[in-house]
C-alpha positions as CSV (number, residue, x, y, z in Angstrom):
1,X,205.8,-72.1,108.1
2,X,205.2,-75.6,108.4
3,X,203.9,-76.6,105.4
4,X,207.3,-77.2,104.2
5,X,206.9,-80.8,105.4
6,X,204.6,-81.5,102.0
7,X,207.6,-80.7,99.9
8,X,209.8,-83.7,101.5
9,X,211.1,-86.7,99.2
10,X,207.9,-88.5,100.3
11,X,205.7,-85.5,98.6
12,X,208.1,-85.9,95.6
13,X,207.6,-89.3,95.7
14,X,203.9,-88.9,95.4
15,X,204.3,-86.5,92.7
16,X,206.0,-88.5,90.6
17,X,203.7,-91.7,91.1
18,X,200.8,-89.7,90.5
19,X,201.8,-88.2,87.0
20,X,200.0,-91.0,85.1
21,X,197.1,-90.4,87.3
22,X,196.6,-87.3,86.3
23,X,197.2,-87.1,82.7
24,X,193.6,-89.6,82.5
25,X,192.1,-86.1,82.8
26,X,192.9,-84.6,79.7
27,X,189.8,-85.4,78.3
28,X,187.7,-82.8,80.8
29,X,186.4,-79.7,78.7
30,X,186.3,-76.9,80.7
31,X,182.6,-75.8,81.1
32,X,182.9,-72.6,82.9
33,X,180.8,-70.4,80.8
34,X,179.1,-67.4,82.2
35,X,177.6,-68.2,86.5
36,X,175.8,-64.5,86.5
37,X,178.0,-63.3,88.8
38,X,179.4,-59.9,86.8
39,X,175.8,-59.5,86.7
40,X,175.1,-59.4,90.6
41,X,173.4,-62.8,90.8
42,X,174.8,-64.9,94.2
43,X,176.7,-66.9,93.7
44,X,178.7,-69.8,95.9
45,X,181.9,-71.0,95.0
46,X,184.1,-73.7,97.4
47,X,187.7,-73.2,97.7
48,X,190.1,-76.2,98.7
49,X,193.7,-75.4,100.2
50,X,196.2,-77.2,102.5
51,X,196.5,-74.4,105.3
52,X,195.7,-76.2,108.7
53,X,197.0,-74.6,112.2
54,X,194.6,-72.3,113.7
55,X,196.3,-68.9,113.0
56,X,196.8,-70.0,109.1
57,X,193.2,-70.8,108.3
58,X,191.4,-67.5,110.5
59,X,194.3,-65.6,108.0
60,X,192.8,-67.3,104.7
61,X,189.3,-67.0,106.4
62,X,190.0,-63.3,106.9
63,X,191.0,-62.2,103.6
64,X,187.7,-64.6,102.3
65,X,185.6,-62.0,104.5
66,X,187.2,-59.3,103.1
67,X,186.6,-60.5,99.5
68,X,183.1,-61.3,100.3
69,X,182.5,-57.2,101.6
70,X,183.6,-56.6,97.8
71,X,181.6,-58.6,96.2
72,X,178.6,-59.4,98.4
73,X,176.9,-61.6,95.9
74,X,180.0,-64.1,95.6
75,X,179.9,-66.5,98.7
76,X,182.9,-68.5,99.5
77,X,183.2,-72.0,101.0
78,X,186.3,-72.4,102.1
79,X,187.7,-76.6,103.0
80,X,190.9,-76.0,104.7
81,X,193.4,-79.2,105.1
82,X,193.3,-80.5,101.4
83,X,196.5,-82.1,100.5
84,X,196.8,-82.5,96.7
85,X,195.8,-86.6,96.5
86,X,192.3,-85.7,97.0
87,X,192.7,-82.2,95.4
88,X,194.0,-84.1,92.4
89,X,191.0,-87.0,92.6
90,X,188.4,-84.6,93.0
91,X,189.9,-82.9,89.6
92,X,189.8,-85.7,87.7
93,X,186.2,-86.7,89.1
94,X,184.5,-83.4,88.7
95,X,180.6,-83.2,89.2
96,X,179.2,-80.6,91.5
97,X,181.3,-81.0,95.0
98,X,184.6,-80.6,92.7
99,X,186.0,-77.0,93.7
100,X,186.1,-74.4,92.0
101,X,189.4,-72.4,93.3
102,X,192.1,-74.7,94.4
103,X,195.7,-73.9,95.8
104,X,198.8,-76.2,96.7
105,X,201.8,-75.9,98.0
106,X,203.8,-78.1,95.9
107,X,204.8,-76.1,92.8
108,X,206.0,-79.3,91.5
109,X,202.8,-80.0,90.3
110,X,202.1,-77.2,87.9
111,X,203.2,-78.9,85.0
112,X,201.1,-81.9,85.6
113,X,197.8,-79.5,86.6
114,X,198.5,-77.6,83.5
115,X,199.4,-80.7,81.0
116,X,196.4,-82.3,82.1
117,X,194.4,-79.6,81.8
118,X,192.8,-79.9,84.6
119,X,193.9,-76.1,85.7
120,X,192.2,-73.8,83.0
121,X,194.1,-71.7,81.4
122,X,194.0,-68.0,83.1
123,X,195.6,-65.8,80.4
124,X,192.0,-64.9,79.0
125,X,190.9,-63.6,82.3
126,X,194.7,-62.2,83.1
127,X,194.0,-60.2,79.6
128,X,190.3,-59.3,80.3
129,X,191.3,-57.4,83.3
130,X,194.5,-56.0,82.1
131,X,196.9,-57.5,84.4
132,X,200.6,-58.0,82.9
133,X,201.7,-61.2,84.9
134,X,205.3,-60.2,84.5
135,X,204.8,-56.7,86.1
136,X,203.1,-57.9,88.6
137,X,204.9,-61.1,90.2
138,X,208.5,-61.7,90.6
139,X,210.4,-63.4,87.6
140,X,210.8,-67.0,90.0
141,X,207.8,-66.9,91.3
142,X,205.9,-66.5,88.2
143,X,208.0,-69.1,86.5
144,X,206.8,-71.7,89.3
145,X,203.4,-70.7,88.0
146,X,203.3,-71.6,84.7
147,X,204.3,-74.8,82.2
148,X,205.4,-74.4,78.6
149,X,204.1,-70.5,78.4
150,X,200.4,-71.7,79.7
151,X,199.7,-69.8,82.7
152,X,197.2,-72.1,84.8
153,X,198.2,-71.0,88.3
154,X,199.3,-67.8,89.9
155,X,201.6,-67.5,92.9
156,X,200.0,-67.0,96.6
157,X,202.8,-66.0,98.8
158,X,206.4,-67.4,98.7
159,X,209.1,-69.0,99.8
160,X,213.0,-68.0,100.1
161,X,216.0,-69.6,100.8
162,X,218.8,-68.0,103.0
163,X,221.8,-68.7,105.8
164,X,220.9,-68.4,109.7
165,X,223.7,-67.8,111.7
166,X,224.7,-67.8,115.5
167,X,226.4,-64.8,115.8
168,X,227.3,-65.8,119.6
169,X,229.3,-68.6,117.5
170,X,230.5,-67.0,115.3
171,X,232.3,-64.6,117.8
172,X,233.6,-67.1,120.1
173,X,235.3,-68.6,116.7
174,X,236.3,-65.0,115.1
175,X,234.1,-64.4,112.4
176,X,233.1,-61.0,112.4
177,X,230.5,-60.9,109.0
178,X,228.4,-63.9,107.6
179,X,230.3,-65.4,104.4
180,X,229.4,-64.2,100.8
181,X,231.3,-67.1,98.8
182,X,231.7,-71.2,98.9
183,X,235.5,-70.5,99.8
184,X,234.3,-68.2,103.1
185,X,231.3,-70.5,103.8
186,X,233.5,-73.8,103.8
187,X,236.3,-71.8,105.8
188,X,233.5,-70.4,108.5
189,X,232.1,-74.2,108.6
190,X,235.3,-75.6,109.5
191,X,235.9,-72.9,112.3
192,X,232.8,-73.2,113.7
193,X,232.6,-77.1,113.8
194,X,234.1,-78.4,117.8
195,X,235.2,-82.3,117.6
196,X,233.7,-84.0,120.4
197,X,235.7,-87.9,120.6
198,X,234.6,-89.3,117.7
199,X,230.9,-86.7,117.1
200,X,230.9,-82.9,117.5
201,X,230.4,-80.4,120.0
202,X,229.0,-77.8,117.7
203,X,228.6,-78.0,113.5
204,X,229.5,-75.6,111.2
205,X,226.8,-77.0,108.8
206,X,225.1,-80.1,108.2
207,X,225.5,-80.6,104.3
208,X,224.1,-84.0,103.6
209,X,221.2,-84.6,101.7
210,X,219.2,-86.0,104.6
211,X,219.5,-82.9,106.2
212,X,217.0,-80.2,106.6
213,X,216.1,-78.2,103.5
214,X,219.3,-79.4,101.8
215,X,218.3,-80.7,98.5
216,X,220.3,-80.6,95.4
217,X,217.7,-78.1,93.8
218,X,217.9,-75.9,96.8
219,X,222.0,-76.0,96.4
220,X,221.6,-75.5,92.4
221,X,219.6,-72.2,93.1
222,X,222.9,-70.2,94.5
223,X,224.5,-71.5,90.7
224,X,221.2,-70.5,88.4
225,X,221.6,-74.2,86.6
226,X,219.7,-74.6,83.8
227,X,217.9,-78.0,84.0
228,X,216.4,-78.8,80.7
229,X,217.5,-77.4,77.1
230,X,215.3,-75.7,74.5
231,X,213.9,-79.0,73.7
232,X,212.7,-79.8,76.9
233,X,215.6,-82.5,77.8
234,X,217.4,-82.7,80.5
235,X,220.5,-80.3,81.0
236,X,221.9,-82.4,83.8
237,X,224.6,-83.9,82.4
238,X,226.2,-81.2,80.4
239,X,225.6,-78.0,82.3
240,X,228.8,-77.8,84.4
241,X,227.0,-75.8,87.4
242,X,225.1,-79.1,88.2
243,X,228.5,-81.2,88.2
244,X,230.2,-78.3,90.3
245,X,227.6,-78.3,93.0
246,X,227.6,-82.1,93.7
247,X,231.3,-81.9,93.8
248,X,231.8,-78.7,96.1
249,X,228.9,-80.4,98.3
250,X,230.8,-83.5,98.3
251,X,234.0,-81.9,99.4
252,X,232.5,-79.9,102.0
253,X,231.0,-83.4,103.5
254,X,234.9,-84.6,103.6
255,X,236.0,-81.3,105.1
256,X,233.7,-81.9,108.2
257,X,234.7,-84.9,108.8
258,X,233.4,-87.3,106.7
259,X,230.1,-88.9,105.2
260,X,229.6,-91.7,107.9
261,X,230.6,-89.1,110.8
262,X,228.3,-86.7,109.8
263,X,225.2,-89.4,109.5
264,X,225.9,-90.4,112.6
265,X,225.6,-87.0,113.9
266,X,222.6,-86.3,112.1
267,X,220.9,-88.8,113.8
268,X,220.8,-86.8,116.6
269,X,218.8,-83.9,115.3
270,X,215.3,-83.1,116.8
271,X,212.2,-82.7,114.6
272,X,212.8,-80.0,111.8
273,X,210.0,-77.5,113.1
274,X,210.1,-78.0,116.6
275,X,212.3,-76.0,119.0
276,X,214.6,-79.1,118.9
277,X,215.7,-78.3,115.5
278,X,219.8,-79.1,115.5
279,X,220.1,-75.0,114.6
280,X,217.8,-73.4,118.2
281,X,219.6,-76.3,119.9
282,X,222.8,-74.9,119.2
283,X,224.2,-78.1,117.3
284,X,225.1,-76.7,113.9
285,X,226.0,-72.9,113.7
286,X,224.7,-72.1,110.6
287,X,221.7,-73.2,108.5
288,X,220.1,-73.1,105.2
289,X,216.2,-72.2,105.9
290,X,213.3,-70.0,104.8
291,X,211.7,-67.1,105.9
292,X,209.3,-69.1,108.5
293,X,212.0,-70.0,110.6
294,X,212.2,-66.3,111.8
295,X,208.8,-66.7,113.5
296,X,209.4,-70.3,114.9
297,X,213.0,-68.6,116.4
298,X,210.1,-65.9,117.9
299,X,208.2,-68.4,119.1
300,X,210.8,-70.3,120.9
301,X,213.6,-67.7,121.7
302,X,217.3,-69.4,121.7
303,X,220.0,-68.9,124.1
304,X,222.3,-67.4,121.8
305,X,222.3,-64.2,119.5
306,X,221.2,-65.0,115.4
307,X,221.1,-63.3,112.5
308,X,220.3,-64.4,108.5
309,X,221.7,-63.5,105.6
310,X,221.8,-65.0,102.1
311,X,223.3,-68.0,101.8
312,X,226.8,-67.7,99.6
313,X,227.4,-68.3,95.5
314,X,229.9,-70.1,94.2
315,X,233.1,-68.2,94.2
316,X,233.6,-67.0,90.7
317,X,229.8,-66.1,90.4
318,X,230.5,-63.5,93.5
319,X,228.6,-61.2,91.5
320,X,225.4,-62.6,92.2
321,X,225.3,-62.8,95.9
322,X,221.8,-62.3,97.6
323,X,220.5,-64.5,95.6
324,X,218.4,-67.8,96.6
325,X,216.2,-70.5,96.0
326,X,212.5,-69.8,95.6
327,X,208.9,-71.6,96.3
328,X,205.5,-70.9,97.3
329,X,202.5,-71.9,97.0
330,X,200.1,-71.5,93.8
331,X,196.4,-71.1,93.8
332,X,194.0,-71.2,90.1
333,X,190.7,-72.1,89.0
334,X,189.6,-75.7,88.4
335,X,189.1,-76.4,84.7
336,X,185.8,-78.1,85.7
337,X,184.3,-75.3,87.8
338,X,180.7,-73.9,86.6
339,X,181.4,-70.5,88.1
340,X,184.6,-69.6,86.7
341,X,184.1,-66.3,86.4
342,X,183.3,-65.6,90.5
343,X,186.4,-68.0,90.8
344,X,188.4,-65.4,89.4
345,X,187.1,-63.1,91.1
346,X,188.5,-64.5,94.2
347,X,192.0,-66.1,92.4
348,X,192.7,-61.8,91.5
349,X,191.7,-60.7,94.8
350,X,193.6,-62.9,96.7
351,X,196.8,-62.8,94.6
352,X,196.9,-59.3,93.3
353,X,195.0,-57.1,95.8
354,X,198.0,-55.5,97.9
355,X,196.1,-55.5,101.0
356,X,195.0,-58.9,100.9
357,X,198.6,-60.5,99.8
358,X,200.6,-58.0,102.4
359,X,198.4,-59.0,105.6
360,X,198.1,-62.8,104.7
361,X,201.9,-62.6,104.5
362,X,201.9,-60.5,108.3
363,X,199.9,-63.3,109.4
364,X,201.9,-66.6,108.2
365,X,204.7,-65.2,108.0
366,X,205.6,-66.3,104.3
367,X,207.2,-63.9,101.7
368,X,204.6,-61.8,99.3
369,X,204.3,-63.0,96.0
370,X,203.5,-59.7,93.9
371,X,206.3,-56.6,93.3
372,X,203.9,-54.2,94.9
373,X,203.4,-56.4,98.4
374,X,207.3,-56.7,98.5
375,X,207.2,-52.8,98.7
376,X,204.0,-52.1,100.8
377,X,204.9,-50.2,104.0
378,X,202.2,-52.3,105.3
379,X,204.6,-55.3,105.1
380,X,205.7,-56.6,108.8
381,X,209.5,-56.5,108.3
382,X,212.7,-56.5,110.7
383,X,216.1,-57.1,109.7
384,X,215.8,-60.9,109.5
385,X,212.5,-61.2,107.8
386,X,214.4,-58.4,105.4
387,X,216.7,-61.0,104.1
388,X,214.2,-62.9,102.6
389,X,212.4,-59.9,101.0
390,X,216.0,-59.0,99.6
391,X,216.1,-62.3,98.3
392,X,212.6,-62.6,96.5
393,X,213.7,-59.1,94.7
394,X,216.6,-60.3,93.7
395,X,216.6,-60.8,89.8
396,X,219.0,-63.8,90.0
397,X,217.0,-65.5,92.4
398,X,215.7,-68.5,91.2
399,X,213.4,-71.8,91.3
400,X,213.0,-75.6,89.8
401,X,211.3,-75.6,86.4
402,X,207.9,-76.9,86.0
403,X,207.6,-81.0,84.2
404,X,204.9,-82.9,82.7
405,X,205.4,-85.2,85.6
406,X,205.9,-83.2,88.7
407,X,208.9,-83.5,90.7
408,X,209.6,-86.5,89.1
409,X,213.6,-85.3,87.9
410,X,214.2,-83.7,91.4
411,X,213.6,-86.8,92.6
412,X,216.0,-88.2,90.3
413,X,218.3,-85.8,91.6
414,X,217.8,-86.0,94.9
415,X,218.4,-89.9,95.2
416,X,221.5,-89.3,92.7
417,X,223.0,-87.5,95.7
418,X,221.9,-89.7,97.8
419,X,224.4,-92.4,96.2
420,X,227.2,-89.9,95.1
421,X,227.5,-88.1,98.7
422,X,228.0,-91.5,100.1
423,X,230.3,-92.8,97.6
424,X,228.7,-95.3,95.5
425,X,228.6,-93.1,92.1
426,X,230.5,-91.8,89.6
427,X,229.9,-88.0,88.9
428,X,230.5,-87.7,85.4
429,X,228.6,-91.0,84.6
430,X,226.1,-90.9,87.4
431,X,224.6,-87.4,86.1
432,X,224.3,-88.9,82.8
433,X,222.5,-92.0,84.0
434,X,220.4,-89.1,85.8
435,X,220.0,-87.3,82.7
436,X,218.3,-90.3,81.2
437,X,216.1,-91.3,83.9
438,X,214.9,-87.9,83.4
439,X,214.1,-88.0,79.8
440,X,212.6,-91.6,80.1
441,X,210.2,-90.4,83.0
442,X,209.1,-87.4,80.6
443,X,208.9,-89.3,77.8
444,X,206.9,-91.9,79.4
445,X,204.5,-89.1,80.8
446,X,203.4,-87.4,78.0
């Protein structure tokens, strides 16, 4: 699905810039009260979200109908293409054309929404109905959801993060299973990579940072780093998984010929989520994607045979395999909203009704976000899209932690890589200057 392009270094740019922005808000008291609606009196509540192609909104606009057959006195006014700049202004600015549900797809911001208070908190209405959060959603996904222990969002489908594979490839080069471990992966990348004078004929993998989908967080969910201690500072610089990922990443660059070869190469790659995508072109064999790819590989059928398959652990974490790197997108009720309670309404249907989460997921294609959905029989799945259900039921799957200032340290992260990958940093002393740059930012945020 193609809203992964808000999630880019530009979005977590914006996140981060934004952080002081948003904290002005913490002043807003939350006014909700009692809109009549329990009681059957109409009511009309808007709902803001960022889905925009034609088959994602009628799929949001479907489950709305459906909602509205349940509760015939709650109308909803969906405003579809919201990214989270105006979401975030019309927060802090409340009055009557604020919304009342709101959704985003950049878990990043959770801990900002919830800091801010600009979110409200959904635990009394989680209690009042008798919903147990951590029965009903998947440990990542709920984690994504919720800052310091206050639950001010709830998960609306997901992400996951797993290997695709040309099998025609990997035949012609002997490999008869996808690889489990670093050691298999790194040896199946260097098989599958065909020198062409001084570029390639075929990639194993593109592992730079400028690459598709590979960020240092995505990496640092097939380890299960820990990024911030008790205290809420940063772990960067003292949890060894974080060192041994930059390092393995590194070495994997050099193994494939080099920083500046593979640069130069990269250059060459099509747009991300079009059919000229370096993977359904054929340039590099394998690649590390989500779930959404499977319907744009449907779309635009390949030449060659695919598959997916988790993408490997570390080798002497081997026991953890199937594992991967988790997002989604979050939905709650704004703290500002004069009909909280119909918002509800609508924030429960539409992330714990089975029905409604299993066919929005049919229709977009994204991973469902409770424990019950994962299991419906009603779920579209074939052995590809199966991977990614594997993966979000996988208890040592994992995501990025929720901050005061968004993604504000995996941006820290990010452009850390950025310099190491190429050669300009230190590891040892470069994650400690990252560490710091974290704690400042957070500091400076609260």
């Amino acid at each position: 699905m193609r809203r992964t392009t808000l999630r880019t270094l530009a979005a977590l740019t914006a996140c981060a810039t934004a952080a002081l922005f948003v904290s002005a808000c913490t002043g807003q008291n939350s006014s909700g009260g009692d809109d009549g609606s329990a009681a059957g009196k109409d009511v009309t509540i808007t709902f803001w979200h960022g889905w925009s192609q034609d088959s994602e909104v009628k799929a949001i606009d479907d489950n709305i109908a459906a909602f509205e057959q349940l509760h015939p006195n709650i109308h909803v006014k969906p405003v579809a293409n919201i990214a989270d700049d105006k979401l975030e202004q019309a927060l802090r600015g409340g009055g009557r054309d604020a919304p009342d549900v709101v959704s985003s797809f950049t878990t990043n911001n959770v801990g900002k929404f919830c800091a801010a208070n600009v979110w409200a908190d959904l635990a009394p209405f989680l209690n009042k109905d008798g919903i147990d959060p951590a029965k009903t959603f998947p440990p990542a996904m709920l984690e994504y959801s919720q800052f310091e222990g206050k639950q001010c969002a709830l998960p609306l489908l997901g992400d996951a993060y797993g290997l695709y594979y040309n099998k025609t490839a990997f035949a012609a080069a002997g490999i008869t299973s996808p690889p489990k471990t670093f050691s298999e992966f790194e040896a199946a990348a260097g098989k599958l990579t065909i020198a062409e004078g001084d570029s390639y004929k075929q990639l194993g993998f593109m592992p730079n940072y400028h690459g598709y989908e590979t960020t240092p967080v995505y990496y640092l969910g097939q380890y299960g780093a820990k990024y911030f201690t008790a205290d809420g500072k940063s772990n960067v610089a003292t949890d060894p998984k974080v060192a041994a990922m930059y390092a393995w990443q590194k070495n994997l660059i050099a193994e494939l010929g080099g920083f500046d070869k593979l640069e130069k190469y990269r250059t060459t790659f099509g747009d991300e989520f079009s059919a000229k995508n370096p993977f359904q072109t054929g340039q590099v064999a394998m690649s590390f994607d989500g779930e959404w790819r499977t319907a744009s590989l449907a779309e635009d059928p390949v030449s060659f045979d695919w598959a997916t398959a988790p993408f490997p652990v570390p080798d002497d974490q081997a026991d953890t395999y199937g594992r991967g790197y988790q997002t989604g997108t979050i939905i709650g009720v704004a703290r500002s909203s004069q009909k909280q309670t119909a918002a509800w309404e609508l924030v429960k249907y539409l992330t714990t009704n089975t029905d409604a989460v299993v066919s929005f997921a049919n229709a977009i294609h994204n991973v469902p976000s409770t424990n019950e959905a994962l299991n419906s029989p009603k779920l579209t799945v074939d052995p590809n899209f199966k991977t990614f259900i594997d993966i979000a039921k996988n208890p040592n799957s994992s995501t990025a932690p929720s901050s005061i200032n968004g993604g504000a340290y995996q941006l820290s992260l990010r452009n850390f890589g950025y310099d190491f990958e190429a050669g300009k940093a230190d590891l040892t002393a470069g994650l400690a200057a990252t560490a710091k740059e974290i704690d400042e930012a957070i500091d400076q945020a609260k």
